[in-house]
C-alpha positions in Angstrom: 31.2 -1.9 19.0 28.8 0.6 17.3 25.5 -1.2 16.1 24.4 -1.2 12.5 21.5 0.0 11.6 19.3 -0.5 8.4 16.8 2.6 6.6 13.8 2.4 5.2 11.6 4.7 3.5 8.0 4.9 2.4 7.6 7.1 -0.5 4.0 8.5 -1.2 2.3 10.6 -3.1 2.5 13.3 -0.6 4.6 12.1 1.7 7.8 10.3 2.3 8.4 8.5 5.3 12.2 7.6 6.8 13.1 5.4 9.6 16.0 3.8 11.3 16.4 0.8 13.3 19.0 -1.5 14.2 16.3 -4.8 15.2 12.5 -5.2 14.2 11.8 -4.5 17.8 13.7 -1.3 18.0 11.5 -0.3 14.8 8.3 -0.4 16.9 9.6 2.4 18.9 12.0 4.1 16.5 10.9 7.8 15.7 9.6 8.4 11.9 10.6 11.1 9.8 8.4 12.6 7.7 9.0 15.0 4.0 6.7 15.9 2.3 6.7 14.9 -1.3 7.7 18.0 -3.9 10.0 17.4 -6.8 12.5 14.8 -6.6 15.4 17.3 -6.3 14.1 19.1 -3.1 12.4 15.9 -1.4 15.3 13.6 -2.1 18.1 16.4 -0.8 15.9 15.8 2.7 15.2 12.3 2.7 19.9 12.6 2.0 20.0 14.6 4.7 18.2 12.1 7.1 20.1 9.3 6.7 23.7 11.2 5.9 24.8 11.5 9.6 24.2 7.4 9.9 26.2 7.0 6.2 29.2 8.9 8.2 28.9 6.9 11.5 29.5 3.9 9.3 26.0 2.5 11.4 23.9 2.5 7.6 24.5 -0.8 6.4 21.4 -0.9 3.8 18.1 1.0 3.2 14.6 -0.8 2.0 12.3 1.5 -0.2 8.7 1.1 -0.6 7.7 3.3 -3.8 4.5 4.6 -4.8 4.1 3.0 -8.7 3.9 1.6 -11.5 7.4 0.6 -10.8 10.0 -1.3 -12.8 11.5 -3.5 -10.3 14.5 -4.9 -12.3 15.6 -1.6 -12.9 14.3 0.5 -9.8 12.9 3.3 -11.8 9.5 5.2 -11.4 7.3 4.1 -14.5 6.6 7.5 -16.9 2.6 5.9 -16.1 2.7 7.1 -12.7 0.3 10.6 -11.8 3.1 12.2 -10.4 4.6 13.9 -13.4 7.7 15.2 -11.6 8.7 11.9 -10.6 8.7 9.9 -14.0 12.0 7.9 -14.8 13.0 8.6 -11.4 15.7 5.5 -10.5 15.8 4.6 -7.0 19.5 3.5 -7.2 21.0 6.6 -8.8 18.6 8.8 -6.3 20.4 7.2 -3.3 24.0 6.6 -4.3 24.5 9.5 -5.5 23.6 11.3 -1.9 24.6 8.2 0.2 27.0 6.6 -1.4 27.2 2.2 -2.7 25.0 0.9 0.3 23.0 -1.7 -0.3 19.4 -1.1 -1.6 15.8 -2.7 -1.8 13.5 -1.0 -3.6 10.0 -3.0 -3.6 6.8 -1.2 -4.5 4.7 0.3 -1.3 2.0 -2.3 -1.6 4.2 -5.4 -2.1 6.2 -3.8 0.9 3.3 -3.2 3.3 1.9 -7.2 2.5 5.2 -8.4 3.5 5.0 -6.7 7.1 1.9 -7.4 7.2 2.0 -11.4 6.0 5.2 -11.9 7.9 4.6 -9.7 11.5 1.1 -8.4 11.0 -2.5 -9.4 10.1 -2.1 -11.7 7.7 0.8 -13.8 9.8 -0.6 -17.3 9.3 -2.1 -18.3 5.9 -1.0 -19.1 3.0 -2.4 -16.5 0.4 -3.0 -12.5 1.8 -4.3 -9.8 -0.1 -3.8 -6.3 1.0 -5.7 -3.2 -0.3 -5.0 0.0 0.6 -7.8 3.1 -0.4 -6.3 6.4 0.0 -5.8 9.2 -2.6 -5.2 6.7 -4.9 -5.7 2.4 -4.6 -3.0 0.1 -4.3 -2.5 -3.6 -3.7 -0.7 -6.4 -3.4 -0.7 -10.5 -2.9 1.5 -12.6 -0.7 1.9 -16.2 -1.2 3.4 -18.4 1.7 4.8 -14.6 3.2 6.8 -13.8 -0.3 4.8 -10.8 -2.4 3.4 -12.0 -5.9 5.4 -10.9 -9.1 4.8 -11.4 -12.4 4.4 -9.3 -15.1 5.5 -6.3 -13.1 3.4 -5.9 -10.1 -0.4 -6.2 -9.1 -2.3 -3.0 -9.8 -5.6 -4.5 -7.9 -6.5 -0.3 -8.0 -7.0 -0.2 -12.0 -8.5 -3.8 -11.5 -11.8 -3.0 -14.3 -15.3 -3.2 -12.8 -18.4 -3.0 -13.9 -20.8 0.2 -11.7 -22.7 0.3 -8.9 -26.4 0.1 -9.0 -27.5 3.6 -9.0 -23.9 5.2 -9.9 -23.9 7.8 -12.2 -20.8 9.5 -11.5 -17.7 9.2 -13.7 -14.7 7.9 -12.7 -11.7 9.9 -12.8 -8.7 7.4 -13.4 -7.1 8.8 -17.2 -6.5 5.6 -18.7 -9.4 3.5 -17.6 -13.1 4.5 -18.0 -14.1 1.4 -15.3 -11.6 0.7 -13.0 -11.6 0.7 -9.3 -9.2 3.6 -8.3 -11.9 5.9 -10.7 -15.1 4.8 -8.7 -13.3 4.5 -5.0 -10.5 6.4 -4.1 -10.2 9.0 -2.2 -9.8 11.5 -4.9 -12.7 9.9 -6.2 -14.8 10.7 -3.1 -13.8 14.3 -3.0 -14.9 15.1 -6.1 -18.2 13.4 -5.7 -19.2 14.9 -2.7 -16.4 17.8 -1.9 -15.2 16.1 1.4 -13.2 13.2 2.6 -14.8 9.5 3.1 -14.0 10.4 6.9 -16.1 13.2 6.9 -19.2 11.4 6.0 -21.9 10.4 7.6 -22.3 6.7 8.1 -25.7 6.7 6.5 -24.6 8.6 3.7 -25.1 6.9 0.2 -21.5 7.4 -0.8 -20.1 5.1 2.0 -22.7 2.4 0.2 -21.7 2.7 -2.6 -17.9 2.8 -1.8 -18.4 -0.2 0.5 -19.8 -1.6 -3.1 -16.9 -1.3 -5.3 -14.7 -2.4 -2.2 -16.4 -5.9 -1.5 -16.3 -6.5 -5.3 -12.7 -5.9 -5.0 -11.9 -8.4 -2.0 -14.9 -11.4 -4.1 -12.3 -10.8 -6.7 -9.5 -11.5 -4.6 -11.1 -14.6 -2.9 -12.4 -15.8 -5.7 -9.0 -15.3 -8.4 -5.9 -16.1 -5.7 -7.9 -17.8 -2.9 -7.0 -14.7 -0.1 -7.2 -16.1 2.6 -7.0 -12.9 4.3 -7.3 -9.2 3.2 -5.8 -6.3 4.9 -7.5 -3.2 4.0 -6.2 -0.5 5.0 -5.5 3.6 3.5 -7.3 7.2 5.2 -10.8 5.8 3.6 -11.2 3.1 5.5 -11.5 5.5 8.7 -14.8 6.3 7.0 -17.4 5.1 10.3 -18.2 1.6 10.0 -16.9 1.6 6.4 -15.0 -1.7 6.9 -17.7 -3.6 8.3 -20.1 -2.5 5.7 -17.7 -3.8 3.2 -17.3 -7.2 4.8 -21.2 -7.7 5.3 -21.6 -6.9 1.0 -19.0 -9.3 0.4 -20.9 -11.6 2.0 -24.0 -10.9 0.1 -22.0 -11.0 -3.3 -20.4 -14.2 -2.5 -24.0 -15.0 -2.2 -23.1 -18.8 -0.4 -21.0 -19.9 -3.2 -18.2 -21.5 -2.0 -18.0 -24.2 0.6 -16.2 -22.5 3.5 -18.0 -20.9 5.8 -15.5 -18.3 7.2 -15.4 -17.2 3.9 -19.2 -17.0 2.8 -20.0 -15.6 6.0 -16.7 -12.8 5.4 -15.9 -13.2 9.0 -13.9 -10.8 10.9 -10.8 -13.1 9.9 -11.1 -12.5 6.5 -11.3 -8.8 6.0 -9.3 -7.3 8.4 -7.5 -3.9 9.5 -3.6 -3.6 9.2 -1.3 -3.9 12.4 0.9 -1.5 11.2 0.2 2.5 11.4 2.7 2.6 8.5 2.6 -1.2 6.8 4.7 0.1 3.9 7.4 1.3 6.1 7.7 -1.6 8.4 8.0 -4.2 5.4 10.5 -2.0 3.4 12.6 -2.3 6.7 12.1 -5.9 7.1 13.1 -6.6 3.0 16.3 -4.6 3.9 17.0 -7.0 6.2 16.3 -10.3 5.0 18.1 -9.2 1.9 21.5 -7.5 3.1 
C-alpha cells in the first residue's frame, strides 16, 4: 500500500519553501524545494508543479502553509497591509485548489507556524508560555501557550510592537505606517539602509550590533514581562550577526534590572533566550499543523 504523504510550505518574502514527508521523522531528512517569490501567478504555477505529481499518485493527503502576513486566518487571504504589493487579497484556498485540486488545507501565519515546531519538537518543548522572534528582512513573531499559538484579534505582530529609541539613535525608521515600531529600528532592511551592509557583515564591535542588540532585548523584557515567556526563540539571518544573540541576552538582563523574583529570568540565562532547532522552523510547524489537523 502506497504511503501518504502530507505538504507544507513556507512562503516568504523572497522565498517559498515546499516539502514533503510522510512521518515527522522522514521530514528531518526530506529534500526542500525552494521558488523564489515573484508574483503570485508565476511563483504559485511552481510551488503547483511541485506537489502535482504527489496530487496524481493519490500520496497528498493535505498541505500546511506558513504565510508571510498580516493574514486573515478565517478566511486564508493575504491582508491588502502586507509590503508585498503583488500579493494583496491573495487566498490561500483558491491559490491551491485551483492547481491541486479539494485537499485538505492549513494555512497558519509563518510565525505562529515556526512557534508551533518549535514549542512542540524544538527549543521551546517544555514550558508553558514561548515567544518566538524572528529578525530578517522584516520582524515577525509569535506566542505559544501550553504548545497551541496565541490568537486573538488576528495574530501577534511583536515586529510593529511601538518602542521608544535607542540612546544615541538618530536614524529613522523605515516601517510606512509606524514612526516607532520595532521592524523600522531593527530589521534587516533597517540595517542596510543604515549602514549599506547586512547585520552579518558587521563587525562585532560595531555600534550598530549595540544598538540592534538594544531594540531586541527591549523586545524579549516585553515579552517576559506582558505573557510571562518563558522561553524565546530568536531566530531570522540577523541573528548570525557575531555574538549578536548573546549581547542581546546580557542587555535584557540589564533592563530587567533585578525586577522580578526568578533568577533564570533576571540573570536572562542561556534557557531563556535561545536559538531555534529548526533551519526552517516555519516549515517544520506548517507540516506538523497539517498533520494534527487532517
Amino acid at each position: 500500500m502506497t504511503a501518504s504523504l502530507i505538504g507544507a510550505l513556507e512562503a516568504g518574502g523572497t522565498t517559498i519553501r515546499c516539502v514533503v514527508a510522510s512521518s515527522p521523522k522522514d521530514l528531518e531528512s526530506a529534500h526542500v524545494v525552494e521558488v523564489p517569490t515573484t508574483t503570485p501567478q508565476d511563483t504559485l504555477d511552481q510551488v503547483g508543479a511541485f506537489f502535482q505529481p504527489f496530487v496524481r499518485s493519490g500520496q497528498l493527503t493535505a498541505i500546511g502553509v506558513a504565510s508571510f502576513g498580516p493574514l486573515d486566518l478565517q478566511t486564508m487571504t493575504i491582508a491588502s497591509t502586507t509590503p508585498k504589493v503583488s500579493w494583496r487579497g491573495l487566498n490561500w484556498r483558491h491559490a491551491l485548489h485551483s492547481r491541486l485540486g479539494d485537499l485538505h488545507l492549513t494555512v497558519e501565519t509563518d510565525t505562529n507556524a515556526a512557534i508551533f515546531a518549535e514549542a512542540n519538537s524544538g527549543a521551546a518543548v517544555g514550558v508553558d508560555v514561548a515567544a518566538y522572534v524572528t529578525v530578517g528582512t522584516g520582524i515577525g513573531g509569535a506566542i505559544s501557550v501550553k504548545g497551541s499559538p496565541l490568537h486573538g484579534i488576528g495574530h501577534p505582530e511583536i515586529g510593529h510592537v511601538l518602542v521608544g529609541r535607542a540612546p544615541g539613535d538618530t536614524h529613522l525608521g523605515i516601517c510606512t505606517f509606524h514612526q516607532h515600531c520595532l521592524e523600522g529600528f531593527a530589521s534587516g532592511s533597517a540595517l542596510v539602509e543604515r549602514y549599506g551592509v547586512p547585520a552579518s557583515l558587521l563587525r562585532a564591535d560595531h555600534e550598530g550590533l549595540e544598538i540592534e542588540a538594544h531594540y531586541l532585548a527591549v523586545a524579549c523584557v516585553n515579552l517576559i514581562l506582558t505573557v510571562g515567556a518563558e522561553r524565546i526563540v530568536l531566530g531570522g539571518g540577523v541573528l548570525d550577526a557575531p555574538g549578536l544573540r548573546r549581547q542581546v541576552s546580557q542587555k535584557a538582563a540589564q533592563l530587567l534590572n533585578g525586577y522580578l523574583p526568578q533568577h533564570e529570568v533576571n540573570g536572562v540565562a542561556v534557557s531563556v533566550i535561545v536559538a531555534p532547532k529548526f533551519i526552517h522552523s516555519g516549515l517544520v510547524g506548517a507540516w506538523l499543523l497539517a498533520a494534527e489537523q487532517r
